[in-house]
PQR file of N, CA, C, O and H, with PARSE charges and radii, in Angstrom:
ATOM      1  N   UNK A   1       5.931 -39.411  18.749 -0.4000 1.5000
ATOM      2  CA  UNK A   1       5.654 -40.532  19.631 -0.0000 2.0000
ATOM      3  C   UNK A   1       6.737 -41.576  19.445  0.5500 1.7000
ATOM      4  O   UNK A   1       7.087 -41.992  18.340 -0.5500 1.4000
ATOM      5  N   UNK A   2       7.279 -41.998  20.692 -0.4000 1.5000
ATOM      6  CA  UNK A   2       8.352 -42.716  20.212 -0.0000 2.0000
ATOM      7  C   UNK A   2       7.718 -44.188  21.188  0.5500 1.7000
ATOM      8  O   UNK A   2       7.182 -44.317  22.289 -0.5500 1.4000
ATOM      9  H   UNK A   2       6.994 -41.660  21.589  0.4000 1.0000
ATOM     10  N   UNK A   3       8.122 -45.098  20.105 -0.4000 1.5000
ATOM     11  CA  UNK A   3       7.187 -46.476  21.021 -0.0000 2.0000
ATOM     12  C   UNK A   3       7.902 -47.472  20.820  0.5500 1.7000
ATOM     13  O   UNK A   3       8.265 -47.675  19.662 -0.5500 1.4000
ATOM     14  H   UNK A   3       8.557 -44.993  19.211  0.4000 1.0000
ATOM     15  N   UNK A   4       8.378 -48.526  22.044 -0.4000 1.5000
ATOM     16  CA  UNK A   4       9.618 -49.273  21.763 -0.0000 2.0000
ATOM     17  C   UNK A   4       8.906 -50.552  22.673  0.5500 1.7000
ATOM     18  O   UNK A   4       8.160 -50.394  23.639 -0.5500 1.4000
ATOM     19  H   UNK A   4       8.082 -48.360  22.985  0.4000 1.0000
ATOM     20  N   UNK A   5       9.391 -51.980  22.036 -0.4000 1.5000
ATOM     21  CA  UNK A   5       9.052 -53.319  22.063 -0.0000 2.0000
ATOM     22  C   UNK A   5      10.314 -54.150  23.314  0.5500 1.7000
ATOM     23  O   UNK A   5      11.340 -54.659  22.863 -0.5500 1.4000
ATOM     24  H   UNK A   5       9.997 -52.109  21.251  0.4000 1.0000
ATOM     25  N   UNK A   6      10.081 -54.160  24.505 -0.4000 1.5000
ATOM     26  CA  UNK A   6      11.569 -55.267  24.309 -0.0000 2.0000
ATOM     27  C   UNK A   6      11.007 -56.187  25.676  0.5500 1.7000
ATOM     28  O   UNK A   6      10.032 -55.995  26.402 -0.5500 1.4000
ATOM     29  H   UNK A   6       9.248 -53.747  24.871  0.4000 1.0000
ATOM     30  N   UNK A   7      12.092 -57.296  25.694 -0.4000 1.5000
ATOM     31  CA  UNK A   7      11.404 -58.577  26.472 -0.0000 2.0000
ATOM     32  C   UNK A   7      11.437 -58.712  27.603  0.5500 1.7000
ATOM     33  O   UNK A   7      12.375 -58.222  28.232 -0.5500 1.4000
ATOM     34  H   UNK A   7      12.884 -57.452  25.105  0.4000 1.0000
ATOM     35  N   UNK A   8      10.607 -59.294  28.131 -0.4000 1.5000
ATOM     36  CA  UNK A   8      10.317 -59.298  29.928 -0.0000 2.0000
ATOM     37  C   UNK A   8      11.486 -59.017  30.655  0.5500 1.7000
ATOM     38  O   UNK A   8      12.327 -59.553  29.934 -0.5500 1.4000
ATOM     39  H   UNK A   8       9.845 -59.693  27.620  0.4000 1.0000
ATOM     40  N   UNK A   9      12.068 -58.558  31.556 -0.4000 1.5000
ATOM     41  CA  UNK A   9      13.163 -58.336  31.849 -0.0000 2.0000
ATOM     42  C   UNK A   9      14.110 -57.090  31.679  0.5500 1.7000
ATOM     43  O   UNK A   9      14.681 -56.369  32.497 -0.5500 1.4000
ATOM     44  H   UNK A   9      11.384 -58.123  32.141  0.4000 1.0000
ATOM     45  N   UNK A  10      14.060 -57.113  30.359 -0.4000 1.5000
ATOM     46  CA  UNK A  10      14.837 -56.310  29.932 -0.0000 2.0000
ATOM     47  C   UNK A  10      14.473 -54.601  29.789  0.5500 1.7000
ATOM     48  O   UNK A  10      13.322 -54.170  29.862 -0.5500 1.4000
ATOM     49  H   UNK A  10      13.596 -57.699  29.695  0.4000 1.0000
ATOM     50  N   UNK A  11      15.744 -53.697  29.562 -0.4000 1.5000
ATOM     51  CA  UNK A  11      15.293 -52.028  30.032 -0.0000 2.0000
ATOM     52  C   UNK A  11      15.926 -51.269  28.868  0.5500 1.7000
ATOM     53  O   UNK A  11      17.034 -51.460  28.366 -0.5500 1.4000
ATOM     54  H   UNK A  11      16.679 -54.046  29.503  0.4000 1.0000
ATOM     55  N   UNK A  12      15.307 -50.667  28.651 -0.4000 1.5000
ATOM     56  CA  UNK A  12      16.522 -49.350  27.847 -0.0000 2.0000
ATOM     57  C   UNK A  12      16.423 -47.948  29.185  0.5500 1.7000
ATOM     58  O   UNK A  12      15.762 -47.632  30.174 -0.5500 1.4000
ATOM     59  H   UNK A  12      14.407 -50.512  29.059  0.4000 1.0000
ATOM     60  N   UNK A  13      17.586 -47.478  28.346 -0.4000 1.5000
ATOM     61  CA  UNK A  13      17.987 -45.760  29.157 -0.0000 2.0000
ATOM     62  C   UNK A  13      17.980 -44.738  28.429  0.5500 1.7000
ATOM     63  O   UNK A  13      18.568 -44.763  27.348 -0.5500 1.4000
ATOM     64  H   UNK A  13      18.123 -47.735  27.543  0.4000 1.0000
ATOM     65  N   UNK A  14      17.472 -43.886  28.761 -0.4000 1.5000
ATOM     66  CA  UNK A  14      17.314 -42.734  28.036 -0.0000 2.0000
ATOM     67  C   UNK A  14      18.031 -41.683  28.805  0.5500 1.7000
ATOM     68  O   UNK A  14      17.855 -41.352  29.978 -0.5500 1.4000
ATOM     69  H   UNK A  14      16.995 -43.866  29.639  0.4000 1.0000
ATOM     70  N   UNK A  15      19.041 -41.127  27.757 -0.4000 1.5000
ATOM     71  CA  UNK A  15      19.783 -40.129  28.286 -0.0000 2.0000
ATOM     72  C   UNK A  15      20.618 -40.898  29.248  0.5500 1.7000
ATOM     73  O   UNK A  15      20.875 -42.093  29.395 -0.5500 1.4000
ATOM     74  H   UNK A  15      19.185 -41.396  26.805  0.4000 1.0000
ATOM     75  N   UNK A  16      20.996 -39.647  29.932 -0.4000 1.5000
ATOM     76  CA  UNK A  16      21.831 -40.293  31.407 -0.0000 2.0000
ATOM     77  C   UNK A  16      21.157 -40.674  32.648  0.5500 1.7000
ATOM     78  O   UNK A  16      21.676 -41.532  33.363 -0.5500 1.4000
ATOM     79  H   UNK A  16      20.787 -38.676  29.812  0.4000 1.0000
ATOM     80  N   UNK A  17      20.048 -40.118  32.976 -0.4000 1.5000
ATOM     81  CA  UNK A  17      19.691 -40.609  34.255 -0.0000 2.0000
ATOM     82  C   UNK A  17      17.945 -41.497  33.906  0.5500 1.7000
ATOM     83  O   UNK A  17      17.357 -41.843  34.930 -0.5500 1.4000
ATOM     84  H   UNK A  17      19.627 -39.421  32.396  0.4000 1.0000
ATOM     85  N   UNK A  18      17.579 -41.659  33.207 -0.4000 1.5000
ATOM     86  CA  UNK A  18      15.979 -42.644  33.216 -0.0000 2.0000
ATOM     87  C   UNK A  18      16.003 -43.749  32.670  0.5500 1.7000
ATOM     88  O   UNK A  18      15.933 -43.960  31.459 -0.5500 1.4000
ATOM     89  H   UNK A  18      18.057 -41.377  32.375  0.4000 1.0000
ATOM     90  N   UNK A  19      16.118 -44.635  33.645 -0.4000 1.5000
ATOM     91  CA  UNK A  19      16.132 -46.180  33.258 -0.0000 2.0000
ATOM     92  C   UNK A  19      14.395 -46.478  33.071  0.5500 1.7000
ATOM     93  O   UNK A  19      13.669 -46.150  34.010 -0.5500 1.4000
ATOM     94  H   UNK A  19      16.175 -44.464  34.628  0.4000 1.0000
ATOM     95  N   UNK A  20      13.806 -47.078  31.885 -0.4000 1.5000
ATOM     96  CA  UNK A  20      12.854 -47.697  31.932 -0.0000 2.0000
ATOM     97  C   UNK A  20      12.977 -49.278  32.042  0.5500 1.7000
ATOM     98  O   UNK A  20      13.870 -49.932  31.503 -0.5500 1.4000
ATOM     99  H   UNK A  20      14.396 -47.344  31.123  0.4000 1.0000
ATOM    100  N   UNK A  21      11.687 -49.927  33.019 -0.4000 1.5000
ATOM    101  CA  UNK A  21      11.951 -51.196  32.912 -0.0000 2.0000
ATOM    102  C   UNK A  21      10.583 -51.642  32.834  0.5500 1.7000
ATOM    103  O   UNK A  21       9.698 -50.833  33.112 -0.5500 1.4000
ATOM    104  H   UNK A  21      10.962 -49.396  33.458  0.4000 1.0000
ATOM    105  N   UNK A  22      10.226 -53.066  32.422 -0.4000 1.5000
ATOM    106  CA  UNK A  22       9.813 -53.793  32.313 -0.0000 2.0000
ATOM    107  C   UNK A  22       8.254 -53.504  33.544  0.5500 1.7000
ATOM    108  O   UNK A  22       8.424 -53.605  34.759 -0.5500 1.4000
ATOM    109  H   UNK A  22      10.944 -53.723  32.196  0.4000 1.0000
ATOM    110  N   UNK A  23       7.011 -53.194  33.008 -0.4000 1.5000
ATOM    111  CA  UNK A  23       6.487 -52.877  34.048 -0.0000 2.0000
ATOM    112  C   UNK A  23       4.811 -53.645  33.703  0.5500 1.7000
ATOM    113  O   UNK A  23       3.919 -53.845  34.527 -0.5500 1.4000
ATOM    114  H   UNK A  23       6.872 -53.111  32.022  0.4000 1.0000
ATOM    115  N   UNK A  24       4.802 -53.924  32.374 -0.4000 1.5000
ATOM    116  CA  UNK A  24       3.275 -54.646  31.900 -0.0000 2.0000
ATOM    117  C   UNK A  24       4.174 -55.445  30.760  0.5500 1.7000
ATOM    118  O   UNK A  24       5.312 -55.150  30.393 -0.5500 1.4000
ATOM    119  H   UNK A  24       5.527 -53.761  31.705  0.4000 1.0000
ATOM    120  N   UNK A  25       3.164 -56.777  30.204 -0.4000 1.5000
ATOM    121  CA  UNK A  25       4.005 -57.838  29.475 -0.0000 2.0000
ATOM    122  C   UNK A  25       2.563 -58.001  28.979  0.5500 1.7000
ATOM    123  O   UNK A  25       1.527 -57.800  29.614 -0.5500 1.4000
ATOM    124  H   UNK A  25       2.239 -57.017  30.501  0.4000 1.0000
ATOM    125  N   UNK A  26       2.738 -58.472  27.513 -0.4000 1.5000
ATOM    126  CA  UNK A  26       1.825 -59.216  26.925 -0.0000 2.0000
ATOM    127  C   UNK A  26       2.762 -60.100  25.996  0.5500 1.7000
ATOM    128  O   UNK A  26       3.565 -59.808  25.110 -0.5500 1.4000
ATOM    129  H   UNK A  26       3.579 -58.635  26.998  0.4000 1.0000
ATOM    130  N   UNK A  27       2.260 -61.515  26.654 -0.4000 1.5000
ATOM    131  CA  UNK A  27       2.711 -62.522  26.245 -0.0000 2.0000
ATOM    132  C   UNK A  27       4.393 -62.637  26.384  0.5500 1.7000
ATOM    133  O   UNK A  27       4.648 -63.034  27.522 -0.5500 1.4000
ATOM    134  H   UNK A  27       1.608 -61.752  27.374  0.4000 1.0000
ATOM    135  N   UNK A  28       5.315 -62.472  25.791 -0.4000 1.5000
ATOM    136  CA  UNK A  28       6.692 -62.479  26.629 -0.0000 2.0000
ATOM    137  C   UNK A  28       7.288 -60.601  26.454  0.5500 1.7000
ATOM    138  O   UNK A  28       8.221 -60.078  27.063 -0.5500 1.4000
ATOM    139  H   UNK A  28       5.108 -62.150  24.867  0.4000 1.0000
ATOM    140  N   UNK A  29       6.555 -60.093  25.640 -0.4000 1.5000
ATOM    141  CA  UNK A  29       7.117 -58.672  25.316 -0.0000 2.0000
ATOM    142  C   UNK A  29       6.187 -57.542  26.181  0.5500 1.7000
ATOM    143  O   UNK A  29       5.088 -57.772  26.686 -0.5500 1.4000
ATOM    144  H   UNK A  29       5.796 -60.518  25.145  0.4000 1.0000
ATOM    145  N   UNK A  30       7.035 -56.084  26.216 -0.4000 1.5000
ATOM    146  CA  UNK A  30       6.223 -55.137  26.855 -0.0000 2.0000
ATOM    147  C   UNK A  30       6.621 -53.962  26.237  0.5500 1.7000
ATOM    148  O   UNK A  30       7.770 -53.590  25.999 -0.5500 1.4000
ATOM    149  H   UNK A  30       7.928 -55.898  25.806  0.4000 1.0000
ATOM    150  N   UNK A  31       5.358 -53.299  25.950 -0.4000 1.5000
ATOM    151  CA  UNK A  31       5.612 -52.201  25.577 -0.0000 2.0000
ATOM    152  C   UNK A  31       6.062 -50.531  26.168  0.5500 1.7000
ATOM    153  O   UNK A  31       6.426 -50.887  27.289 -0.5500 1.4000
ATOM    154  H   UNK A  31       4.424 -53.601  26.143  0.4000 1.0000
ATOM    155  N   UNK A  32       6.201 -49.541  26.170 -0.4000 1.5000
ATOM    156  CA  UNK A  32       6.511 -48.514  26.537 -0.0000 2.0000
ATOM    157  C   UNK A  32       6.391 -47.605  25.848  0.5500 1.7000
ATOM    158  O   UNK A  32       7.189 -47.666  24.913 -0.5500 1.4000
ATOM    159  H   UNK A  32       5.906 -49.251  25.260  0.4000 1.0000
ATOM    160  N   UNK A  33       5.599 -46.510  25.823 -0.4000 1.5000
ATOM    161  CA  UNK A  33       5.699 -44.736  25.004 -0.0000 2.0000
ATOM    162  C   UNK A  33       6.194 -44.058  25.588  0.5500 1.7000
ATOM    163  O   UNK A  33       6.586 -44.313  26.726 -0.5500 1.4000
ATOM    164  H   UNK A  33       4.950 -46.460  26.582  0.4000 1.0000
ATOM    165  N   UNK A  34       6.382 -42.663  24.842 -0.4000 1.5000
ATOM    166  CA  UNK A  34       6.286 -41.583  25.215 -0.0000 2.0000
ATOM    167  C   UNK A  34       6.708 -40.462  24.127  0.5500 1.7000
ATOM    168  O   UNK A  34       7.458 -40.527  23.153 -0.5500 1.4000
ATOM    169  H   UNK A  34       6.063 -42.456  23.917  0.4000 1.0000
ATOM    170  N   UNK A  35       5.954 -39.434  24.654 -0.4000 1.5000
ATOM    171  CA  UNK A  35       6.034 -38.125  23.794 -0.0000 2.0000
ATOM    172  C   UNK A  35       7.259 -37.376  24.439  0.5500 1.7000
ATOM    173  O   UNK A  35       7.245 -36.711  25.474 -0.5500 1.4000
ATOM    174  H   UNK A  35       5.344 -39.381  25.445  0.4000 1.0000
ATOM    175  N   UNK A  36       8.409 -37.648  23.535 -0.4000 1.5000
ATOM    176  CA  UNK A  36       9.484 -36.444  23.988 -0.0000 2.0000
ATOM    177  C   UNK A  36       9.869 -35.565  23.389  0.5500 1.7000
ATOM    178  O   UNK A  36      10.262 -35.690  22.229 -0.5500 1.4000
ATOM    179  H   UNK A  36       8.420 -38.188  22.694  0.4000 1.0000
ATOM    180  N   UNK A  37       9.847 -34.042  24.264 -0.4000 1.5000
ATOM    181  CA  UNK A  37       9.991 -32.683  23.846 -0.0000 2.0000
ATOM    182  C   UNK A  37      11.239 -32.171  23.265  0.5500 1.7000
ATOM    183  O   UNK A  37      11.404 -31.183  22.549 -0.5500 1.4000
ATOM    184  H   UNK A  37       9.528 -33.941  25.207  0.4000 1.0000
ATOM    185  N   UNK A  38      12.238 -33.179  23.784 -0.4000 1.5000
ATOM    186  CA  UNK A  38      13.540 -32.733  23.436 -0.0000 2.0000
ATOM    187  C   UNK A  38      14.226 -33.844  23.133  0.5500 1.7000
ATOM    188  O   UNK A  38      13.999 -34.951  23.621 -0.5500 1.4000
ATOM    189  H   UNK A  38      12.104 -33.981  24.366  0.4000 1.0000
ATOM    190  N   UNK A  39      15.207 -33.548  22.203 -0.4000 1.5000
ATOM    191  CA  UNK A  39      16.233 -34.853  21.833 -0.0000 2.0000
ATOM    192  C   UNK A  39      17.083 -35.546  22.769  0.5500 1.7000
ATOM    193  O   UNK A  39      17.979 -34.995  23.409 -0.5500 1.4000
ATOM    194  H   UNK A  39      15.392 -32.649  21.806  0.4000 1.0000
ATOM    195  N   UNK A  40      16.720 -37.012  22.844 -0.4000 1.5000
ATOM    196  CA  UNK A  40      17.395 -37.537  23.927 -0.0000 2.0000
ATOM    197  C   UNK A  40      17.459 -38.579  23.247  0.5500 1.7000
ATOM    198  O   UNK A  40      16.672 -39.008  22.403 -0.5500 1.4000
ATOM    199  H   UNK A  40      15.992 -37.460  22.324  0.4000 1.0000
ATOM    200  N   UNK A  41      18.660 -39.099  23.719 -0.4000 1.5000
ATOM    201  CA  UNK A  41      19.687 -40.254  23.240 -0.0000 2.0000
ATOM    202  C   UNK A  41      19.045 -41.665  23.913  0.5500 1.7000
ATOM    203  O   UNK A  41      18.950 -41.748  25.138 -0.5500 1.4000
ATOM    204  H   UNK A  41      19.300 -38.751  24.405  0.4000 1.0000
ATOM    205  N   UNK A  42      18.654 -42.660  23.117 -0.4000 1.5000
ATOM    206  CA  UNK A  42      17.720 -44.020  23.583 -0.0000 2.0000
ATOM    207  C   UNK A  42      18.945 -45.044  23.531  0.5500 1.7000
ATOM    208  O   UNK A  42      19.792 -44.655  22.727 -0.5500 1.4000
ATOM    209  H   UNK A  42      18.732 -42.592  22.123  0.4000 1.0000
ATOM    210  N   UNK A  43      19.159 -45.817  23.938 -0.4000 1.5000
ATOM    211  CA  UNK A  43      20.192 -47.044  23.958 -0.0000 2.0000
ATOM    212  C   UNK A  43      19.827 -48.449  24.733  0.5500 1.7000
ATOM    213  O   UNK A  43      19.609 -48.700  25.918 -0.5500 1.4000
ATOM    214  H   UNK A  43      18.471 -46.134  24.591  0.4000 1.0000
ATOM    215  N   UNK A  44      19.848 -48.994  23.927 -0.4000 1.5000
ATOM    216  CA  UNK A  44      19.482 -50.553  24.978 -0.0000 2.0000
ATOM    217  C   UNK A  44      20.457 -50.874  26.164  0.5500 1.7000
ATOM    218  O   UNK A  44      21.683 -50.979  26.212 -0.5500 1.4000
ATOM    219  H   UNK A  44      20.025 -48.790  22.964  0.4000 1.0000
ATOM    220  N   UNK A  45      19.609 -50.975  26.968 -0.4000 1.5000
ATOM    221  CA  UNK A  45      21.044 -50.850  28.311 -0.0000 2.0000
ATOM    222  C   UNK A  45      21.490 -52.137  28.475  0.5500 1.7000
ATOM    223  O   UNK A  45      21.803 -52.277  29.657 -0.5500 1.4000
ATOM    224  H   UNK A  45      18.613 -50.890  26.929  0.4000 1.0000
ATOM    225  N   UNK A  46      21.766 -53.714  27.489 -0.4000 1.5000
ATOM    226  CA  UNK A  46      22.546 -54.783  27.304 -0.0000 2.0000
ATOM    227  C   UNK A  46      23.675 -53.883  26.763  0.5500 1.7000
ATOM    228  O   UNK A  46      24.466 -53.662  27.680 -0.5500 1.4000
ATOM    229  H   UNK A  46      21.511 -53.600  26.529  0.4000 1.0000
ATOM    230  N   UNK A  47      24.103 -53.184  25.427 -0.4000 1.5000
ATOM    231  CA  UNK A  47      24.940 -52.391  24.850 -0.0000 2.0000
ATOM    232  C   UNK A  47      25.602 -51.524  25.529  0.5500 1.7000
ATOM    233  O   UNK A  47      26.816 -51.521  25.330 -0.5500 1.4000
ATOM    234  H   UNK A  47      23.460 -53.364  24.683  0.4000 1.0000
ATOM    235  N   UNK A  48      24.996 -50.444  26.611 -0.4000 1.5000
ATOM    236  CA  UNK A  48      25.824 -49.822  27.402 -0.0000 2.0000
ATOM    237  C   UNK A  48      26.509 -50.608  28.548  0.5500 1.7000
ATOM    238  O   UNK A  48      27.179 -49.963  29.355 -0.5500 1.4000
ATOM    239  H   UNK A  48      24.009 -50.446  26.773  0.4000 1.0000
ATOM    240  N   UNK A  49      26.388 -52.016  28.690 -0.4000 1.5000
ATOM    241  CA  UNK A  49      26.712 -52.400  30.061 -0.0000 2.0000
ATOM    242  C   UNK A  49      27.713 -53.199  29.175  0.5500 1.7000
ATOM    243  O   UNK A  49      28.457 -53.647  30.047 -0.5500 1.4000
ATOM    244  H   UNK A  49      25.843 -52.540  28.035  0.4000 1.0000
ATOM    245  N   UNK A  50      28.181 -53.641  28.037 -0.4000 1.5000
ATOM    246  CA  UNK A  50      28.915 -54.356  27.148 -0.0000 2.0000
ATOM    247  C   UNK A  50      29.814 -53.600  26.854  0.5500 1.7000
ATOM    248  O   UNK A  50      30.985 -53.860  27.128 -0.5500 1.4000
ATOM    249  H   UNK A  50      27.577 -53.277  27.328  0.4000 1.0000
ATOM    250  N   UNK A  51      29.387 -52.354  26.147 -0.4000 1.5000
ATOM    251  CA  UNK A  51      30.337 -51.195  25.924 -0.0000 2.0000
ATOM    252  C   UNK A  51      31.074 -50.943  26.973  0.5500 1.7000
ATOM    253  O   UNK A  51      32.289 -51.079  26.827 -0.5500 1.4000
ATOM    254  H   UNK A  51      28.435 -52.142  25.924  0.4000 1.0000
ATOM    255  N   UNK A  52      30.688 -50.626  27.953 -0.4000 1.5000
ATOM    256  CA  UNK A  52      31.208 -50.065  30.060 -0.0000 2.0000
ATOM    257  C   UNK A  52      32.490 -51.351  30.023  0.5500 1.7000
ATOM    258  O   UNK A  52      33.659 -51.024  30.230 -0.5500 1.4000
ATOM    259  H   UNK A  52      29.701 -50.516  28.071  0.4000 1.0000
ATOM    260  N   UNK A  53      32.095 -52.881  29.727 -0.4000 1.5000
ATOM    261  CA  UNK A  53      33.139 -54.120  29.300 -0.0000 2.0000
ATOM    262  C   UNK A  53      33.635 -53.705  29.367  0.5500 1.7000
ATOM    263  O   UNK A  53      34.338 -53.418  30.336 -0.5500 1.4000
ATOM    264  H   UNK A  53      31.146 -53.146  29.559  0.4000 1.0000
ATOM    265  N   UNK A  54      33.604 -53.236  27.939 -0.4000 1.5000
ATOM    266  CA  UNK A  54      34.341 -53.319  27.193 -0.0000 2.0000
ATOM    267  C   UNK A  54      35.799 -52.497  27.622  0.5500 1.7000
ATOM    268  O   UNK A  54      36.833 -53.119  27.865 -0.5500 1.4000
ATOM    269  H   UNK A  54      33.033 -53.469  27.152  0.4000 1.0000
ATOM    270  N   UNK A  55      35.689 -50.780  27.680 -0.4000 1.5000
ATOM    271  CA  UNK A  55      36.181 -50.112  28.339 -0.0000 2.0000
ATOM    272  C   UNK A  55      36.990 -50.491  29.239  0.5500 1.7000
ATOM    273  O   UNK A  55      38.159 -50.813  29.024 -0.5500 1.4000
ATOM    274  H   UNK A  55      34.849 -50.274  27.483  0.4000 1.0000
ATOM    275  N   UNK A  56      36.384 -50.485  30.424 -0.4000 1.5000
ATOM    276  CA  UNK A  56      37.218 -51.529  31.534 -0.0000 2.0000
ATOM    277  C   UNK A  56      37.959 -52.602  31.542  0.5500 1.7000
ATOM    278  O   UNK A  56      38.412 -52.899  32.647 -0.5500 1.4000
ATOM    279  H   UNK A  56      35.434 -50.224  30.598  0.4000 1.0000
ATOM    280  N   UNK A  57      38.287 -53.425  30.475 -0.4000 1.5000
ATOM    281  CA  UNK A  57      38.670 -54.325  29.879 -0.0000 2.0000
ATOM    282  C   UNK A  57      40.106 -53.746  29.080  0.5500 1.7000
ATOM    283  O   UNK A  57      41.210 -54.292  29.062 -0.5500 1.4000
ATOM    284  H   UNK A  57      37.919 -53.183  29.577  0.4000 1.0000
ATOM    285  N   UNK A  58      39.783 -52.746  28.579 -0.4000 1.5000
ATOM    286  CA  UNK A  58      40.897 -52.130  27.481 -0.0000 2.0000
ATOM    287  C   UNK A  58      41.795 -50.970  28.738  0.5500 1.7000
ATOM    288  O   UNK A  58      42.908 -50.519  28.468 -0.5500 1.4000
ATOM    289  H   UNK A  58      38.887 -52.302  28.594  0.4000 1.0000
ATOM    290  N   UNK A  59      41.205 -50.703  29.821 -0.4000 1.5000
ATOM    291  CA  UNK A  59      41.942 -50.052  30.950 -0.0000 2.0000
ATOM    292  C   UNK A  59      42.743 -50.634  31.463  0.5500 1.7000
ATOM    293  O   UNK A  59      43.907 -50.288  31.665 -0.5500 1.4000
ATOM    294  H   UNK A  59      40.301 -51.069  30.040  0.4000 1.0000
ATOM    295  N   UNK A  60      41.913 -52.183  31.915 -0.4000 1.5000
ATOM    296  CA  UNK A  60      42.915 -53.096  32.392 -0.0000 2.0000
ATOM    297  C   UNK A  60      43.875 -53.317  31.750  0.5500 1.7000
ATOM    298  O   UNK A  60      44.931 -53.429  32.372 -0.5500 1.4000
ATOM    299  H   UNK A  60      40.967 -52.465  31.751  0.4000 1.0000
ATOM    300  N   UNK A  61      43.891 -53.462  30.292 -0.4000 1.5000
ATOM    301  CA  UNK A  61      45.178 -53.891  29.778 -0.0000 2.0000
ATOM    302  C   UNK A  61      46.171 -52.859  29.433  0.5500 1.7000
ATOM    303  O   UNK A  61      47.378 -53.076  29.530 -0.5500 1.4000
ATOM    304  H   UNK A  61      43.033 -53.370  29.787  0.4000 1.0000
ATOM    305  N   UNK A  62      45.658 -51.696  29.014 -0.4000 1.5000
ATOM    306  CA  UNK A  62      46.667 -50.944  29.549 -0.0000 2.0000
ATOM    307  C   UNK A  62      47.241 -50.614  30.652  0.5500 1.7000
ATOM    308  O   UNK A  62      48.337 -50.060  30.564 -0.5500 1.4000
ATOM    309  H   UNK A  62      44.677 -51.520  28.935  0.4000 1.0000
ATOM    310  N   UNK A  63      46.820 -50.793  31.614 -0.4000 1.5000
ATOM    311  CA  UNK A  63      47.365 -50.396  32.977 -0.0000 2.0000
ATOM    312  C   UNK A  63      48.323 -51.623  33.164  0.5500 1.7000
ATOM    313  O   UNK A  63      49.368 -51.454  33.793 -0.5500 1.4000
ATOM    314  H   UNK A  63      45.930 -51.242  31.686  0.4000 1.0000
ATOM    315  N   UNK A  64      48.017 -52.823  32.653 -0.4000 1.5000
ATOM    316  CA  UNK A  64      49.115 -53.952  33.018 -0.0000 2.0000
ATOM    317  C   UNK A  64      50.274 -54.142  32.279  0.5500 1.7000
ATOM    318  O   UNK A  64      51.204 -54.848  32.669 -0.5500 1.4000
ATOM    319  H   UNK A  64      47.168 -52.959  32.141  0.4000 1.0000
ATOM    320  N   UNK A  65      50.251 -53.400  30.983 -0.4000 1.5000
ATOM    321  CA  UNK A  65      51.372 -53.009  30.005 -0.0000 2.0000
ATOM    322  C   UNK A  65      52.080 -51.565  30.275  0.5500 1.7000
ATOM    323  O   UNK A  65      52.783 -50.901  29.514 -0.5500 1.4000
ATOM    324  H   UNK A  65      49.496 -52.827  30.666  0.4000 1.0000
ATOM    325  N   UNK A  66      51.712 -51.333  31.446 -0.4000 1.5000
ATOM    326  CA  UNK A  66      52.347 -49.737  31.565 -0.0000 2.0000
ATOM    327  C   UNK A  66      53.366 -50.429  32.716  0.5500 1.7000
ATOM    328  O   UNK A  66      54.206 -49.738  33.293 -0.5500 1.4000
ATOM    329  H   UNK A  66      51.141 -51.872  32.064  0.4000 1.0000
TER
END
C-alpha cells in the first residue's frame, strides 16, 4: 500500500503517463492510495517541472556558446 500526503493544489506523477491531483482535502492536505502491482517510479511533479528547468536552461546555454 503506498499512501502519500501533499497540499491542496499540488500533484505527484507516477511513471510517465498518471498525473494524480488534488481531489478531497482535509484541512489544507489530501490524501491519496493505492495498491501497486508493479514497480513504478513516484516523483513530485514541482521536481520534474524544475528538473525539465533545469535542462532547458543548460540547452540554452549551450546552444548560445556553440
Amino acid at each position: 500500500m503506498l499512501v502519500l500526503t501533499r497540499r491542496s493544489g499540488q500533484s505527484i506523477r507516477i511513471g510517465s503517463g498518471v498525473k494524480c491531483a488534488s481531489f478531497e482535502s482535509r484541512a489544507t492536505e489530501w490524501c491519496w492510495g493505492s495498491s501497486l502491482r508493479v514497480m513504478s517510479r513516484v516523483v513530485r511533479s514541482e521536481l520534474v517541472e524544475q528538473v525539465s528547468g533545469e535542462v532547458r536552461e543548460a540547452a540554452d546555454t549551450r546552444a548560445s556558446c556553440a
